[in-house]
Each structure stands twice: as C-alpha cells, then as structure tokens.
C-alpha positions in Angstrom: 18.0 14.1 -14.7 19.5 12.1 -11.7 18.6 13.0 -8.0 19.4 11.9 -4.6 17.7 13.1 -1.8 18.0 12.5 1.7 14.3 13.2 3.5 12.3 10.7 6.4 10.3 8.1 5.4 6.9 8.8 5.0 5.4 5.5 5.4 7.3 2.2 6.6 9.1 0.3 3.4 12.2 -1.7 2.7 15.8 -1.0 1.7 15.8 -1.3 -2.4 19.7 -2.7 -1.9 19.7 -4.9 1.3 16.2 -5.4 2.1 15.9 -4.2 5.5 12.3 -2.8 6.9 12.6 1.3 7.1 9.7 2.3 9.7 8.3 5.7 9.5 10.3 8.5 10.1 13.7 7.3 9.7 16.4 8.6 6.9 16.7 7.3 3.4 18.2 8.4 0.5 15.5 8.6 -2.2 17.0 8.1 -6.1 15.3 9.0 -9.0 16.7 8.4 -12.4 15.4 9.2 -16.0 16.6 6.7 -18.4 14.4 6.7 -21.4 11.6 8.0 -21.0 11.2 6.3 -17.9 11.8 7.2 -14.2 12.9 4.7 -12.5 12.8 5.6 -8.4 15.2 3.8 -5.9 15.0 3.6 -1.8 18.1 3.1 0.4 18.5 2.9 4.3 20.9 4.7 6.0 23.5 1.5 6.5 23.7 0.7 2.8 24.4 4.6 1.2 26.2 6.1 4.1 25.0 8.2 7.4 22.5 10.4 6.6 23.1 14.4 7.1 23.2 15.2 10.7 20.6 18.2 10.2 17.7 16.5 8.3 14.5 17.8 9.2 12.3 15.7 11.4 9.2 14.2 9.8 6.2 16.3 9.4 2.6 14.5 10.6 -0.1 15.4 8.4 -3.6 14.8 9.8 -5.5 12.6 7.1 -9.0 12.9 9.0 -11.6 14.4 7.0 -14.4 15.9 8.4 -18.1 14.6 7.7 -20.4 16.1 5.7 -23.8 15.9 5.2 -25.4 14.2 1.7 -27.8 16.7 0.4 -28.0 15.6 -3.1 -28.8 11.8 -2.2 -32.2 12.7 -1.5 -32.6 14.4 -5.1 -31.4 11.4 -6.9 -33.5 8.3 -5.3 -36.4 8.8 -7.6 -34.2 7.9 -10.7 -32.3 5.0 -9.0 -35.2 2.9 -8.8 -36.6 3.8 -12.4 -36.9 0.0 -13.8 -38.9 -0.6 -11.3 -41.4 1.7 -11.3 -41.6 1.6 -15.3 -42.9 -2.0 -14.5 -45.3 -1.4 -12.1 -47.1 1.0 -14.0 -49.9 0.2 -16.4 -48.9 0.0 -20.1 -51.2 2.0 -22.8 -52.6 0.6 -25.6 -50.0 0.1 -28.4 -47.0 -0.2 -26.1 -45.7 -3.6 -26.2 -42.6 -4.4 -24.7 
C-alpha cells in the first residue's frame, strides 16, 4: 500500500529529499510505503514534489494543557514506601535472626 498525502505540518521538521527546515503549519506531502513488512514513511516540502493543492485545510491547534488534579491515593500508599525502614527500627523477637 503506497500513499501520498498532502496535509500541514504538525510540528517543524526537514525536507526528507533536499533538507530544507519545514516550520509548523506549512504543506508537505507525506509518503508512506509498505515494502516488506515494513513501512517506511517519507517527508517532502512543497519546492521538491510540486505546489501543494491550493485548497488544503489550514492546520488545526490542539490544546495540549492538561488540567491538575489532586493526588488522593498518595496519601494511602506512604506507609508501604518506607517499609525497610520501619522493619529495622522495630524490635526483633526471639528466634528471628536476620
């Protein structure tokens, strides 16, 4: 299965043919290729694979933030993080050697 796609870049990267930077946002024509088993994906700016179709989409910005939330379980679980030390602080019985 062999694809090419024109879409905007997502994040910046370079040309896979002539090296040039590609900032966010602009054209390239993404190619993906099965050969094999593998997939092997290619990136090409707009000067090296032709003018990019004159109604591509513009590029869609997704917030990343993520909103805080409070740690209820941390609480819970300190008692057993510190377990070594507490098992030697304590007093042995008689018999337990160790």
């Amino acid at each position: 299965m062999n694809t090419r796609t024109w879409q905007r870049a997502g994040i910046g990267t370079l040309c896979g043919r002539c090296g040039a930077t590609i900032a966010k946002g602009d054209p390239v024509l993404r190619i993906v290729m099965v050969r094999g088993g593998h997939t092997l994906r290619f990136v090409r700016c707009a000067k090296c694979d032709g003018p990019a179709p004159p109604d591509l989409p513009p590029l869609v910005v997704r917030s990343t933030t993520i909103a805080p939330s409070a740690l209820h379980r941390v609480g819970t679980l300190l008692p057993f993080v510190d377990w070594k030390t507490r098992a030697a602080e304590r007093e042995r019985e008689p018999g337990e050697e160790g």
